[in-house]
N, C-alpha and C positions, 0 to 999 in steps of 0.2 A: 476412504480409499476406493480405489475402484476397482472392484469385481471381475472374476476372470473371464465372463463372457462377454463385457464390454468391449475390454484389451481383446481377446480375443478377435472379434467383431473390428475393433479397429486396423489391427493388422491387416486384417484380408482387405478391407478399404485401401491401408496404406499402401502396400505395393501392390495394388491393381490400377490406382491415380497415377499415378506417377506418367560527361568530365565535369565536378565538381564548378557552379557558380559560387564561389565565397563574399560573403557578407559577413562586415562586424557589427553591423546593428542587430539589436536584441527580437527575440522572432515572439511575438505575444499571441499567447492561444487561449482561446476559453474554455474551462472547465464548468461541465456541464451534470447535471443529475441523469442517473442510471433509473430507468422505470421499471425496477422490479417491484418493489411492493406499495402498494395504495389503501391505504386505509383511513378509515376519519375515526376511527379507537386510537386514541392515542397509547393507553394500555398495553393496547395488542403492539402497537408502531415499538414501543421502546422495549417489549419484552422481545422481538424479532429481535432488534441491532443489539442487545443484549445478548442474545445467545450466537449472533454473526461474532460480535467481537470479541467471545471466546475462541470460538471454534479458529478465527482469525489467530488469536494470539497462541494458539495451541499449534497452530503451523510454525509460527515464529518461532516459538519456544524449542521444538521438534523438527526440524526442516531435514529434508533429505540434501545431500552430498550431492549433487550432480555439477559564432557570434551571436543579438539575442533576439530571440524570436520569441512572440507573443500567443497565445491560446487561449479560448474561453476553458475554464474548469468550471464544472456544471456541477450541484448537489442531486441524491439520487436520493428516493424516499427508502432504497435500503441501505444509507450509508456512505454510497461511495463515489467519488467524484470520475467521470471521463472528460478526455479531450476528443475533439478531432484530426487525425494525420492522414495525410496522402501516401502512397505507395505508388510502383509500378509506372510505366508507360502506355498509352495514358494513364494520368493517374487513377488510383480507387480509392476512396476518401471511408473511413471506419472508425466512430466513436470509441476507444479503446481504456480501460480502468486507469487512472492515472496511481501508480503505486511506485512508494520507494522502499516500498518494503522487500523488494524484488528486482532482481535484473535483466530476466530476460524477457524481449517484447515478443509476441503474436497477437495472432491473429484467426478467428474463424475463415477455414480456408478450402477450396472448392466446390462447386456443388453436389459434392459427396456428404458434404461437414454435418457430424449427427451430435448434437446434442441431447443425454440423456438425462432424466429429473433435472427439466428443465420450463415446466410447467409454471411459469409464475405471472403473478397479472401484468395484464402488458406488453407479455415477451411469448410470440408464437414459437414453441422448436424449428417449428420446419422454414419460417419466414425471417430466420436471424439473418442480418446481413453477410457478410461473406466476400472474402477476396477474393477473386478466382483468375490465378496467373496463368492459364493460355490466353487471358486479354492483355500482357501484359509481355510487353518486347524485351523488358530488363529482367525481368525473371527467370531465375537457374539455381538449382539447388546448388548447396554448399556440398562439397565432396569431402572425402572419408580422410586426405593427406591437408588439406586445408589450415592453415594452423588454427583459423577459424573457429572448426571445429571443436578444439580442445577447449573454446571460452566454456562450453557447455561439459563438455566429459573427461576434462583434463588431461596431461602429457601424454597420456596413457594410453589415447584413446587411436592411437595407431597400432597399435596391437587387435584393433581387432578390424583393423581395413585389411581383411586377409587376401581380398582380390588383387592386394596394389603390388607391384614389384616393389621393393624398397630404396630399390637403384634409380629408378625413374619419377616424375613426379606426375607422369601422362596416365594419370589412374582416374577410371570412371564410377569407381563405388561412391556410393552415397554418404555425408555423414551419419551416423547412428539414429533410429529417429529417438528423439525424447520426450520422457515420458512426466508432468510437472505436478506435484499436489501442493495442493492448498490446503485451507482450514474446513472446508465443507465439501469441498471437490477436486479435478483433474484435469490436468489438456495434454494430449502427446499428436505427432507431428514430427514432421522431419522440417529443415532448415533454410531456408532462403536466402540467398543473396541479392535483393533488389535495391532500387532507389527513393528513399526517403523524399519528399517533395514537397516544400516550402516554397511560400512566393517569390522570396527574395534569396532563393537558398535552396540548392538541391545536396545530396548524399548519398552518391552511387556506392553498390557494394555493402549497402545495410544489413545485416545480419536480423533474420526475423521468422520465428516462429509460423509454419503453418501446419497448424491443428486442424485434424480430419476428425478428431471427438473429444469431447468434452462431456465431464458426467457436472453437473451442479453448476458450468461456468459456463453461461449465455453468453458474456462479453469477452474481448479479449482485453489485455493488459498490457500497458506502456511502462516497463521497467526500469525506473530511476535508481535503481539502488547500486554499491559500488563497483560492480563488477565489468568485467572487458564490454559483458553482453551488452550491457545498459543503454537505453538509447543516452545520456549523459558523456558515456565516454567513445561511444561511436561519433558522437557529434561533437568530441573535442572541447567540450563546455567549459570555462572557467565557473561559471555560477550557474543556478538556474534558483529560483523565486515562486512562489504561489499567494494568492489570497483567496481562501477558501468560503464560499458565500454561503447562506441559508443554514441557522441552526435546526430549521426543521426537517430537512432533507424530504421534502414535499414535493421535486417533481417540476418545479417552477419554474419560469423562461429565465430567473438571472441567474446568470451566472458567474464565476469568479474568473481571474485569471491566471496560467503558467508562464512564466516569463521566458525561455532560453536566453543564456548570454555567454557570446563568445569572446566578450569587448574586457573583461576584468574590470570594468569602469567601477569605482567606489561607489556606493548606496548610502547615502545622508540620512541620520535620524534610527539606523539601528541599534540594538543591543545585542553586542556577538557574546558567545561564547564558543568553547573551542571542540571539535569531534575527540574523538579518542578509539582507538584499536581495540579489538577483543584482543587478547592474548591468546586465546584456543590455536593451536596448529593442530587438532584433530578435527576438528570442523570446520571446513574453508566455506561454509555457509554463513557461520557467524559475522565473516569477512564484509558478505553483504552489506549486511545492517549500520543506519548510521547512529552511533554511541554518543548519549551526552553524559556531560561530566556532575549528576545531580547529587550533590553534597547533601540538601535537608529539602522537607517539604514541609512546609509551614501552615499550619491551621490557626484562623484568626492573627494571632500575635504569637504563637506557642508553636514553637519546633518542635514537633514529634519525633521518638526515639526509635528511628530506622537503624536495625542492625547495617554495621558496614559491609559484610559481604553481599547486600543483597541492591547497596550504591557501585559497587565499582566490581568487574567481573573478574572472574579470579581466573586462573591456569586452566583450569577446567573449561571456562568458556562459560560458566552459568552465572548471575549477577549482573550490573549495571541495568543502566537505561537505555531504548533507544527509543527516535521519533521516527512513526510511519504513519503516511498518507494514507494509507490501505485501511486500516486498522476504524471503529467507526468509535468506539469510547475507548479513554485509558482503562489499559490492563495492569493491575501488580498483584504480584505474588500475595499469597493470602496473608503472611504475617505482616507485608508490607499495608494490605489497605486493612487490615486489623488493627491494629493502633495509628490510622487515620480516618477512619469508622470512629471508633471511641473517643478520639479526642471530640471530634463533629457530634456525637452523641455528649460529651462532657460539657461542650457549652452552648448545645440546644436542650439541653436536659429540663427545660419546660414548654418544650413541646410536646407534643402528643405523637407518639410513634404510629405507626401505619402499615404495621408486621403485615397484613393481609398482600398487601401489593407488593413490599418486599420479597417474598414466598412466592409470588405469581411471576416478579420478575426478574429476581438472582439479583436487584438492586440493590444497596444498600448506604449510610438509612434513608428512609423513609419518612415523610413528617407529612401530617395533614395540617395545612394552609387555607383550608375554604373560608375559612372567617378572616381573613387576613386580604386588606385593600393592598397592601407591597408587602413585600419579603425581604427579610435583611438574615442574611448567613454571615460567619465567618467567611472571612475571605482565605481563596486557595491559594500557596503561592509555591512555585519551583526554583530554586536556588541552587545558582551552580557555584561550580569551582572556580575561584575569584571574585564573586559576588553578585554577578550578574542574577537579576531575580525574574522569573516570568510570572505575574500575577493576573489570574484570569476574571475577565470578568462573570459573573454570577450564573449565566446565562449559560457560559461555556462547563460548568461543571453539574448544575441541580436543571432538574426538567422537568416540566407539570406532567406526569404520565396517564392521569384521569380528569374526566370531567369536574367530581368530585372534590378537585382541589387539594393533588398531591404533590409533594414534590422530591424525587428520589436525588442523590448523589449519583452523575453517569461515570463510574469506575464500575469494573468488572475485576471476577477472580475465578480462578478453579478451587472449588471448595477440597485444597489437598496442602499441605506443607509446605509441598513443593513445587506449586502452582501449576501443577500437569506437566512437568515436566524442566527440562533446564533451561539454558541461555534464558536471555534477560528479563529479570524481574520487574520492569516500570514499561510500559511499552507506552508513550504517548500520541495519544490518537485523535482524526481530524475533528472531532467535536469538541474538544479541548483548542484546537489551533484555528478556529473558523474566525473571521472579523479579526486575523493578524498578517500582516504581508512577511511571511518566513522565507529568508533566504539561506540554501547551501551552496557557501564561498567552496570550492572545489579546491583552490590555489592554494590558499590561507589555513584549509580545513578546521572551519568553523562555522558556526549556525548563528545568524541573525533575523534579529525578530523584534516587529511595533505593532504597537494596534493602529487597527485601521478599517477604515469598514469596505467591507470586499464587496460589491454591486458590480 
């Protein structure tokens, strides 16, 4: 969370700064790797994204209340994939986290923008790229009566435009700035209303984030997830697609790609299954998230025995599964990968366990392999409701974490009951979905998915 002399600090930054071409063809963008951490320990590499994709899923779990176009998606050696998107008149072009764990997009924004512990290799504080809309002809803050607005602070959030007459709609107050946390860190900022800008495709009146500080988040974040904010439902999307490249997340020129599509055109050769609601009406953050329907999870040939409330989310809002792009290994709850531990431990029970590394990296389990020309594990598999199966290849779930010749299970847990917390127990994450082309049908509201090798 972040500290009150930061906020602080940001405030007094904050207010001292202060026609659509349509195309139905699908806009394809690359995702690309994030150069925060560099290592050639591959130890040190999986116990980082290991404790990223708690801290990750600890937000999820806990979250505060507050046509088709193509993109490269890039792996980043801590985890997480960017795109690149244009803004502004002229445009300004900014690598932004590509997450659907999340809705609203920003952006590091003018040269005021402080990034604090934000020290990491590769990534200067003072040299982060940065929007900066007095270059920019379409840029104008979102105002306080805006219905806009309310995507971020709901109905509500005119009760506190106390400058505005009620009668009139010629009101100059701001909307509220917002304040966002994550799983390690923060970004607050007040609101924009610019133009998105694609080659074959522009999107005035984009609703977008600019952040004057960030504590732990060097990059900004393009938010797919289900909400008004999302760049998805700003852009009208019926689907959008990924294939997500590099199980190493090394840094490396290929990258994968995001599809947008505004066209509804059918995809040949997937395996759907269908989304589903939270039920929570006391958490409209759960709302976000997108929900799969995961009936059992299957070790080798043997269904392990997942309690049901902890497959399908109850009234409360805590239970089910969701997938997020954000996220760098799968998360579940401890009872959950506790009797998927044991079964993996049941029918590798002659191998030789590797507690040491486990210990060092909240893995679990752990087998030493060095005597070992190939590796053959039970195979993982995700089964949904109707039958639809996703089985991963080997690659995507066990990692060699040492020179030594180890190789851990990438699931993570909060060593607690109740896995730090509520909402959803299985959180599937991009190390798990990499070398598969996943699509979210928007229309349909359902998830399809093949293998495929993402380059």
């Amino acid at each position: 969370m972040a500290s009150p002399s930061p906020l602080s600090f940001f405030y007094i930054l904050l207010f001292s700064s202060l026609s659509a071409i349509s195309n139905s063809n699908p806009i394809t963008l690359p995702l690309n790797s994030s150069p925060h951490l560099s290592s050639s320990d591959p130890l040190q590499a999986l116990t980082f994204l290991a404790s990223a994709s708690k801290n990750r899923a600890h937000r999820i779990k806990t979250p505060k209340s507050n046509s088709v176009s193509k993109s490269p998606l890039s792996p980043h050696s801590y985890g997480a994939y960017s795109t690149p998107l244009s803004f502004g008149t002229p445009q300004q072009t900014l690598h932004l986290i590509f997450d659907t764990g999340s809705s609203l997009v920003w952006f590091p924004c003018t040269s005021r923008y402080l990034c604090t512990e934000c020290s990491f290799p590769k990534i200067d504080p003072t040299g982060i790229p940065r929007f900066v809309p007095k270059l920019s002809s379409s840029s104008k803050l979102v105002g306080c009566q805006n219905p806009k607005c309310a995507w971020i602070f709901g109905p509500d959030v005119k009760s506190q435009c106390r400058s505005c007459n009620p009668k009139t709609e010629n009101c100059t107050q701001t909307c509220p700035a917002y304040v966002v946390q994550y799983g390690s860190g923060s970004t607050a900022g007040l609101l924009l209303s610019e133009t998105l800008d694609f080659p074959n495709k522009k999107i005035p009146n984009f609703v977008v984030g600019c952040s004057f500080l960030s504590i732990h988040q060097p990059s900004g974040i393009a938010g797919f997830g289900r909400g008004s904010e999302s760049l998805p439902s700003q852009m009208g999307l019926k689907k959008f697609a990924y294939c997500l490249a590099s199980r190493k997340f090394d840094d490396s020129a290929h990258s994968g790609q995001l599809i947008l599509d505004s066209s509804g055109v059918k995809t040949s050769g997937l395996t759907y299954t269908s989304f589903r609601q939270n039920p929570s009406v006391s958490n409209h953050a759960y709302k976000e998230y997108y929900y799969l329907n995961i009936r059992k999870i299957i070790v080798g040939n043997q269904a392990v025995k997942v309690p049901y409330k902890y497959l399908v989310p109850g009234p409360d809002g805590n239970g089910g599964s969701i997938i997020d792009s954000g996220s760098t290994f799968t998360f579940m709850d401890k009872p959950v990968l506790d009797v998927v531990a044991q079964e993996f431990e049941k029918q590798l029970a002659n191998r030789t366990r590797a507690t040491d590394v486990e210990t060092l990296t909240g893995l679990r389990p752990c087998f030493d392999v060095s005597k070992e020309k190939s590796v053959e594990f039970p195979e993982l598999i995700f089964q949904f409701k109707g039958g639809a199966k996703w089985a991963l290849p080997l690659n995507n779930y066990f990692a060699l974490v040492s020179s030594s010749g180890v190789a851990c299970l990438t699931v993570v847990t909060h060593n607690t009951e109740d896995g730090g917390g509520g909402g959803p127990s299985v959180i599937l994450g991009a190390f798990q979905q990499q070398n598969f082309y996943v699509e979210y049908d928007l229309v349909n509201e359902r998830l399809g998915f093949r293998k495929q090798t993402c380059t």
